[in-house]
Each structure stands twice: as structure tokens, then as C-alpha cells.
C-alpha positions in Angstrom: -32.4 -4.1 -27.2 -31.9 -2.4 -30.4 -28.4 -2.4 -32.7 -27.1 -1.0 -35.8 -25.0 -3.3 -37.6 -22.6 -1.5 -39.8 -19.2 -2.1 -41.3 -16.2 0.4 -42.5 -16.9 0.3 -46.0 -15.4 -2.8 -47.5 -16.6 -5.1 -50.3 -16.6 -8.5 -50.9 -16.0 -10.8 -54.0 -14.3 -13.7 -54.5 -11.8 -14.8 -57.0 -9.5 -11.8 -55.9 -12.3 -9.6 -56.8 -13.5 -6.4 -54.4 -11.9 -5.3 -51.5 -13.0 -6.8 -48.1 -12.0 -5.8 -44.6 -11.5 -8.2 -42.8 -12.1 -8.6 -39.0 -11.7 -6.2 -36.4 -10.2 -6.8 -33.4 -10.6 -3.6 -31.5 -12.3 -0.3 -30.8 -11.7 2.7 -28.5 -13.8 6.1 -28.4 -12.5 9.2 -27.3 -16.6 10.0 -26.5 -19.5 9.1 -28.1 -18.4 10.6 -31.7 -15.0 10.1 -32.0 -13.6 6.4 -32.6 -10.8 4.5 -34.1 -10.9 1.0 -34.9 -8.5 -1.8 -35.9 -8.1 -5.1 -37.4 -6.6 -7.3 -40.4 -8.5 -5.0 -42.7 -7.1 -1.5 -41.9 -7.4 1.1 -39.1 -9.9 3.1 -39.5 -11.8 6.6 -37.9 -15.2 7.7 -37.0 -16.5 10.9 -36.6 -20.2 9.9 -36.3 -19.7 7.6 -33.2 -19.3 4.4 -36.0 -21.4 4.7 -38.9 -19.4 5.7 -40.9 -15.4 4.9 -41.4 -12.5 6.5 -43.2 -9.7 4.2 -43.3 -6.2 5.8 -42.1 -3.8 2.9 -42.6 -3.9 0.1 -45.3 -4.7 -3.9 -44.7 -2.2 -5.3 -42.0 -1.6 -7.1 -38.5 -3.3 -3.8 -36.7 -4.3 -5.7 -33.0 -4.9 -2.8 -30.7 -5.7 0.8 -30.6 -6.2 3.2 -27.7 -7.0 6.7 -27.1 -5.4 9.0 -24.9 -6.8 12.7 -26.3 -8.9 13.4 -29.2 -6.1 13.5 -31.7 -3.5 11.1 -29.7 -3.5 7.4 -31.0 -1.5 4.4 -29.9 -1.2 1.3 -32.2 -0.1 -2.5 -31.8 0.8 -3.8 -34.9 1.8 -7.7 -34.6 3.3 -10.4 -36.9 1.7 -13.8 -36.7 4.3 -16.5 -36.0 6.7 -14.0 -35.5 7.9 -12.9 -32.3 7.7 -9.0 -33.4 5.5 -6.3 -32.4 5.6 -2.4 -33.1 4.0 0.1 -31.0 3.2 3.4 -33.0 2.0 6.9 -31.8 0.4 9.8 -33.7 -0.7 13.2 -32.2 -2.1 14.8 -35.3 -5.1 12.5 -35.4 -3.4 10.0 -37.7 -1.8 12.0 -40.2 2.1 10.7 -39.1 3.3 7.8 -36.5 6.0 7.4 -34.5 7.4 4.2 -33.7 8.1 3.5 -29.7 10.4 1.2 -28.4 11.2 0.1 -32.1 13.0 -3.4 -32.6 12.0 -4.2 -28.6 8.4 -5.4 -28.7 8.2 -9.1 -29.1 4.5 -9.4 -28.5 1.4 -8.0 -29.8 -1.3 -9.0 -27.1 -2.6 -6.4 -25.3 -2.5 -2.0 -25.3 -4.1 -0.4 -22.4 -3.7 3.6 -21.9 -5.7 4.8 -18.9 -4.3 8.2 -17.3 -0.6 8.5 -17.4 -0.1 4.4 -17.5 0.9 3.2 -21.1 0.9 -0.9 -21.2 2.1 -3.2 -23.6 1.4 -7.0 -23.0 3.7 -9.1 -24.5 2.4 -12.9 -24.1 5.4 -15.7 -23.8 8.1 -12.2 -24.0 8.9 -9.1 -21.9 6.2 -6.9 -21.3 6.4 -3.1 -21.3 4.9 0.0 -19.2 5.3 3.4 -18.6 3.6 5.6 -15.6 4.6 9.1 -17.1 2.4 9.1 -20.8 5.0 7.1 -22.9 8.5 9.4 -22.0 10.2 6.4 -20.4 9.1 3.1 -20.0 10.5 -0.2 -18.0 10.2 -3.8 -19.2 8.5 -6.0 -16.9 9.6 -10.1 -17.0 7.0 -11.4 -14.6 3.6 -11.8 -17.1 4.5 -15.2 -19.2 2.0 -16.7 -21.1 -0.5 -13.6 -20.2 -3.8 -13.1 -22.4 -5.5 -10.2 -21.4 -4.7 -7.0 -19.3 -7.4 -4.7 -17.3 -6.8 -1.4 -15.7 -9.8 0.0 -14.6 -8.4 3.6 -13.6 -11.5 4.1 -11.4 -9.2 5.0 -8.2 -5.3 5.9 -8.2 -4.3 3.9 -4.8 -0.9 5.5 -3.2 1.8 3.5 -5.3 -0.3 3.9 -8.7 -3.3 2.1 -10.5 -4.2 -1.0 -9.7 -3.7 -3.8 -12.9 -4.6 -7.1 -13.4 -2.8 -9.4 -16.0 -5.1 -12.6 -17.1 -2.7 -15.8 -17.8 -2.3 -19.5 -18.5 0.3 -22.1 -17.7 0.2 -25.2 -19.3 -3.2 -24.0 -19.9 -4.3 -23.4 -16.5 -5.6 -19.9 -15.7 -3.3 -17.6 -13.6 -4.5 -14.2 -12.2 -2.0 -11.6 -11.1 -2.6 -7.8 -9.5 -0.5 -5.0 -9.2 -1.6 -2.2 -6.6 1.8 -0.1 -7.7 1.4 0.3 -11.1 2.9 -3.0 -12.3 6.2 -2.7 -10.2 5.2 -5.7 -7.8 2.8 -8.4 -8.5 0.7 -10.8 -6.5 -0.8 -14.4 -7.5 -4.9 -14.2 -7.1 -6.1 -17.6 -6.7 -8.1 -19.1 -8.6 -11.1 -21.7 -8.4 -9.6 -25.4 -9.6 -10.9 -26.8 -12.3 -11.2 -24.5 -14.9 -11.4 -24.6 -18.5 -8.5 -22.2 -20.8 -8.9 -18.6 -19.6 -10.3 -16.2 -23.0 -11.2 -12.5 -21.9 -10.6 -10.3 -18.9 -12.8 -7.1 -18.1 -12.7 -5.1 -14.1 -15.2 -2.1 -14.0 -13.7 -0.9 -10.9 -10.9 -1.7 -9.1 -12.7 -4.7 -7.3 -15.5 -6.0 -9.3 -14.3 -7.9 -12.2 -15.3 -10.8 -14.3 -12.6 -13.5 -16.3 -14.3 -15.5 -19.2 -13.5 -18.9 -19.8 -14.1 -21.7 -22.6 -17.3 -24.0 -22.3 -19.1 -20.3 -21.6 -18.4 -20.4 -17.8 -17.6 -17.0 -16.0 -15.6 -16.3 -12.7 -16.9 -12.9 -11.1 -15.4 -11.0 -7.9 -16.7 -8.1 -6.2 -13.8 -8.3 -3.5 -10.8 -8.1 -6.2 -10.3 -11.7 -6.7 -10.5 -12.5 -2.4 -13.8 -14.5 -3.4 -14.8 -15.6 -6.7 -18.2 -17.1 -8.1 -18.7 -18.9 -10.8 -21.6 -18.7 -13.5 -22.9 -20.0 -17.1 -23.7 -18.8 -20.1 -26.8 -20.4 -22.0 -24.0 -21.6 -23.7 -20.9 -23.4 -24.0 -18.7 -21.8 -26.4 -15.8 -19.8 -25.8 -16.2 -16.0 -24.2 -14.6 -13.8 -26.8 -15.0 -10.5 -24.9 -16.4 -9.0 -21.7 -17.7 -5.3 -21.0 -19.7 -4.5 -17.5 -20.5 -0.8 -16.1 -20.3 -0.4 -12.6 -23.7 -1.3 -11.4 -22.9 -4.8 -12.6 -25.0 -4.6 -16.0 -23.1 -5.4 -19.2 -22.4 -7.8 -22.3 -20.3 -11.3 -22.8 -19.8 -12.1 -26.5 -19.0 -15.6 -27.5 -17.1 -17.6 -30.5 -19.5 -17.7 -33.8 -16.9 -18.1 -36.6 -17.8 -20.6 -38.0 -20.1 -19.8 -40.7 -21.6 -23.1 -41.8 -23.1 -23.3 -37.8 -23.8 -19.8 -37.1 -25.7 -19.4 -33.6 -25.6 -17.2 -30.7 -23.0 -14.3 -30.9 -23.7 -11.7 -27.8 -25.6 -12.1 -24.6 -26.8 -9.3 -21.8 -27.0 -9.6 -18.2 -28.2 -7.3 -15.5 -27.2 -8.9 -12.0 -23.7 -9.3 -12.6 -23.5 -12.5 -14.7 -25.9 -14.3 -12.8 -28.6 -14.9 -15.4 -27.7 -14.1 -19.2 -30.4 -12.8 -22.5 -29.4 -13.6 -25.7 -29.3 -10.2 -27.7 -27.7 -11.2 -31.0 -27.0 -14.4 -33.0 -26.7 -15.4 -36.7 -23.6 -14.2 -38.9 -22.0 -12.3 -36.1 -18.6 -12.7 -33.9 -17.4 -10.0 -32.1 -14.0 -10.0 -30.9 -14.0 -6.3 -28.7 -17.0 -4.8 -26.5 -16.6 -1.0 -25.3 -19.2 0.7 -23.5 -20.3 4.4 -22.0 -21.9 3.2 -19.4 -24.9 2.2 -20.9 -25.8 5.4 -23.1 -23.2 4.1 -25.7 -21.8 0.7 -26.6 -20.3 -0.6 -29.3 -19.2 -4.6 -30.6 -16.6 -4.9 -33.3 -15.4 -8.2 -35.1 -16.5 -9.5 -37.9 -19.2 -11.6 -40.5 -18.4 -15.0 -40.9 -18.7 -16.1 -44.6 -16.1 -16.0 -48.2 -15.2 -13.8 -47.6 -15.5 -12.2 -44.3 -16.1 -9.1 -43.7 -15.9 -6.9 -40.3 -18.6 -5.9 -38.6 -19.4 -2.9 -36.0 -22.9 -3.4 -34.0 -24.0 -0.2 -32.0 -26.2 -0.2 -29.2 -29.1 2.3 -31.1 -29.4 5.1 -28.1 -32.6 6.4 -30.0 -34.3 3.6 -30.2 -33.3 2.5 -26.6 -34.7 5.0 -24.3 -36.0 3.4 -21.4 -33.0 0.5 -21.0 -34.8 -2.5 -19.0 
């Protein structure tokens, strides 16, 4: 498989010199041409389906973006070792923001838009949704210590879309699903034994996977009734997950440290049974999104003085027949 590696445009230079952008934490695309990006570096929009950025917002704590039309944008901004968030909202494509639920937000770690749901995952504090595109919303006490949010918006059951919130307590994973829309939540047990929970990804309502330290993977086709349990060719932490619905997809894992740079994203096509490494070297990436398999993108960042962020894109041209 074939990628493009490309950044938004910064420049590095020690000694206060240049202007790198520093990493990226997320990506969403509206299709295959329109994206926004985020990260300590800036936010930033593509028009060319990621070669090429224009930055919208200045360096900052920019953790998640999502996109809900092709001129609608919703923003976490977060405050390390503060226990402040701010959600923001533009609909003229980033030329003025709105701040929701301002001075409410204590957390910054997850945004999730999928049809009318708007989700804000909190960590250690309140959480916040809305079912009706942002207009109300209702704080939700139930998800403490939570990581990573999925909503894979593939079926609307009676009550709402089905969520799942990934978690930890007293570093021991926790698994939680909502068949209402996050008004009532359930416990999904969980295998014993398991190292601290990193990244969370469900294709469809059912089929999921959970990543874990020491590059071990829990994967259910049955919505968490069964689990099984498989291994990278590695043992570093799982950054990010992405999978399409016939069980093909990605698992990136921790490579930031630059003075023992090694494998950075792996491939699998039977569900995470057997992995290929794809990418290695000077690469982490910290988000994977993916159109099926006609368009993927990886975003995070170079290790190195200084970093710099980093955007890999799965080269459709030069990948015609996918194996």
C-alpha cells in the first residue's frame, strides 16, 4: 500500500526560529475533498482531500473536530492540567464561532457528531449530549474516568443510536453501551487481565474492536456478548483504530520517541486476526479516518526537535486493485 505523507505547511528551526506545527490530534472529512484538522499547532482546512492546508485558527489546545455539513464545524478546545474545556461551532465554514455550553465543559476528551447526536466526553467530569443537532443538551454523570467514545450511526434502534463509552478504573478497562442514545447505560464485560485501555473504534453497531497497551486487541462481532483477543507484531501501545465493515482496517501504534523510531501503522484484513506492517520510521499517528477503503487518512505527527505534524493519505491512484 501506497501513502502520501504531507503536513499543513509548518516549518521547523530551533532556537525559537520558524514556525512548526505541532502534532495533530484529529481529522474529519465531510467527503473525500473537504477536511478539517486539529492539533497543538492550529486548525486547519483542506479543500484537496489533505494536501494542502490553510490554517483557520492559530497554535492552541485544539483536541477534536467534527463535521456535521460542509460548512458546519464543531471544536474541543482543552486546557492541560486544567479542568476546562470549550466547545465551539461555526456554520460559515470557519469564518466566526460560537461558544456552546461556555464555562460548563470541564473535559476535553472526546467530540462525536453522527446524525442529530452531538457528544462531549468529559473524562473524570460530567459529560454532555444532545439528540436534536446541539439546541438542548443534558449532562450525563455516569462515564468517569472514560477514554474514548464510538457511535457508529449505522442503524437508529427505537430509543436512539446506539454508543459505547471506553473507560478505566484504577486502570482497569470498563466498557459501557447505550441502546437510547446515552439516557441509560449498561456494563459490557470484559476479559480479565488486561493491560490500560488506549483507543476505541465500532464499524457497526456490533462489530467493534478496543486497543490496549502491550499491542493486544479485544474484537466483538456480537456487541461486546463475546470478545476475542488478538496481537499486534508488537507490543507498544495502540494509538488509534479505524475498520470498515467487512472487517478490513488500520491499528496505529506509539512511535514518539524519536531516538528509537520503529513501527508506526499496521493493516489487517480478517478482522485483527493477522496484522502487516504498512508504515514505520519517523511517524506517530494519533487519529485514523477512513471512506471505506477508497479514502483514508492518518494524522499525528514527526517525532524529532522539533516536531512537526504529519498527515499520511492512503494514495487512491496508486492503489487500484486493494489486496
Amino acid at each position: 500500500m501506497l501513502f502520501d505523507l504531507v503536513n499543513t505547511g509548518g516549518s521547523g528551526g530551533g532556537f525559537g526560529l520558524g514556525k512548526p506545527h505541532f502534532h495533530l490530534w484529529d481529522i474529519d472529512c465531510w467527503d473525500e475533498q473537504i477536511c478539517w484538522s486539529c492539533g497543538f499547532g492550529g486548525v486547519f482546512k483542506s479543500v484537496d482531500g489533505g494536501y494542502h492546508w490553510q490554517t483557520v485558527k492559530e497554535p492552541g489546545g485544539w483536541y477534536h473536530i467534527q463535521l456535521t455539513a460542509k460548512e458546519e464545524i464543531w471544536l474541543l478546545e482543552g486546557f492541560h492540567g486544567e479542568a476546562k474545556g470549550r466547545l465551539w461551532h461555526s456554520t460559515d465554514n470557519g469564518q466566526s464561532w460560537e461558544e456552546i455550553l461556555p464555562n460548563q465543559i470541564k473535559g476535553f476528551g472526546g467530540l462525536i457528531c453522527k446524525g442529530s447526536v452531538r457528544f462531549v466526553l468529559c473524562n473524570d467530569y460530567p459529560s454532555w449530549i444532545s439528540i436534536d443537532q446541539g439546541k438542548t443538551w443534558q449532562k450525563i454523570n455516569k462515564l468517569f474516568g472514560s477514554l474514548q467514545a464510538s457511535i457508529p450511526g449505522d442503524v437508529r434502534l427505537e430509543n436512539g443510536f446506539m454508543i459505547y463509552v471506553l473507560g478505566h478504573k484504577q486502570e482497569l478497562p470498563y466498557l459501557l453501551q447505550s441502546k437510547d442514545g446515552g439516557k441509560s447505560w449498561k456494563e459490557i464485560k470484559l476479559p480479565e487481565g488486561l493491560p490500560y485501555p488506549r483507543s476505541l473504534f465500532f464499524a457497526t453497531s456490533w462489530m467493534g474492536w478496543i486497543g490496549f497497551g502491550q499491542g493486544k486487541i479485544l474484537a466483538t462481532t456480537d456487541g461486546g456478548g463475546s470478545w476475542q483477543l488478538f496481537q499486534l507484531p508488537t507490543y507498544k501501545e495502540i494509538t488509534a483504530l479505524w475498520f470498515d465493515q467487512e472487517g478490513r482496517g488500520f491499528a496505529a501504534v506509539e512511535n514518539d520517541n524519536y531516538l528509537k523510531l520503529a513501527d508506526a501503522l499496521y493493516r489487517t484484513d480478517d478482522g485483527g486476526r493477522s496484522w502487516k506492517l504498512i508504515l514505520s520510521g519517523a511517524k506517530q499517528f494519533n487519529k485514523l479516518l477512513g471512506f471505506e477503503l477508497k479514502r483514508f487518512w492518518a494524522v499525528g505527527f514527526s517525532p524529532g526537535i522539533p516536531q512537526n505534524d504529519l498527515i499520511a493519505i492512503l494514495n487512491a491512484k496508486e492503489n487500484k486493485i486493494l489486496p
